[in-house]
C-alpha positions as CSV (number, residue, x, y, z in Angstrom):
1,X,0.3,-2.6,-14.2
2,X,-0.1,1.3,-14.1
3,X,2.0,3.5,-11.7
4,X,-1.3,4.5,-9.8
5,X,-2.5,0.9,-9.0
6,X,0.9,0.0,-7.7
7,X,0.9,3.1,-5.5
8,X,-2.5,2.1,-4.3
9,X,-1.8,-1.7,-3.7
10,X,1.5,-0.7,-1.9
11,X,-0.5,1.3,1.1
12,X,-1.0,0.4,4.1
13,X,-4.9,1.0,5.6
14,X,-3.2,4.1,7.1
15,X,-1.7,5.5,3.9
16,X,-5.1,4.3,2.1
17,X,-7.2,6.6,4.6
18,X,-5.0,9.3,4.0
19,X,-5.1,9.1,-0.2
20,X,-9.0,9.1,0.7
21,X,-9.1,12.0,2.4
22,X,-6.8,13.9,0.0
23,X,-8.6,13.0,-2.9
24,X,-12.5,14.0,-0.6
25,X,-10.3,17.1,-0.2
26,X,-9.4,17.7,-3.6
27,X,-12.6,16.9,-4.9
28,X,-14.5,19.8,-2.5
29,X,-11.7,22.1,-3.2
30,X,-12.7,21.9,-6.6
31,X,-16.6,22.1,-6.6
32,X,-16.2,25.5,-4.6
33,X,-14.0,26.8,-7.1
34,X,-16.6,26.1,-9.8
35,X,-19.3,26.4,-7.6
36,X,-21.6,29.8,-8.8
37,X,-21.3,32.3,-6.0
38,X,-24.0,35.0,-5.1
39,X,-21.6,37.7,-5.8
40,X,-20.8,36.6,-9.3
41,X,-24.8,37.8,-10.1
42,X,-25.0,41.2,-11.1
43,X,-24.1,43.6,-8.4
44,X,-27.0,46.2,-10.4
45,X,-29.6,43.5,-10.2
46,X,-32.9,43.9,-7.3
47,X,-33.4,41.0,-5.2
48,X,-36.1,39.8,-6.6
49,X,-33.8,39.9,-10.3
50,X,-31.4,37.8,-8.2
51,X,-33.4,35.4,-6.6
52,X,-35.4,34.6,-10.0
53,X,-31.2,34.0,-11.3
54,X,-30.5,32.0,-8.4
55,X,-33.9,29.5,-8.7
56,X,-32.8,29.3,-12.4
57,X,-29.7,28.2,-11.6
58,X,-31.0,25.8,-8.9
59,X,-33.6,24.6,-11.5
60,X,-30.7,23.7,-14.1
61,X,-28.3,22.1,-11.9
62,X,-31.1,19.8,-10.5
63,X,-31.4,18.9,-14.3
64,X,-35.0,20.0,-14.4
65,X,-36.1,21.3,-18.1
């Protein structure tokens, strides 16, 4: 049996709440830190550059070809 499951099955519902929300946490945490902000598109862009960039970007992530 791994470490992890052990640790799991050895929780209480309290403790098992709180790995959930760490991990919810963790997960977020993460997806803002890779998440593409506005300022990362070229401060010497127009608007209208910018929001072309921005539904590009929307069109990839959606998966859309």
């Amino acid at each position: 049996m791994s470490k992890f499951k052990e640790l799991v099955e050895s929780l209480d519902r309290e403790g098992l709440d709180e790995l959930r929300r760490s991990i919810t946490a963790e997960v977020a945490g993460r997806r803002q830190q890779s998440a593409i902000q506005m300022e990362h598109i070229r401060p010497g862009m127009s608007e209208e550059q910018k929001d072309a960039a921005v539904k590009e970007i929307a069109r990839v992530l959606r998966g859309e070809e």
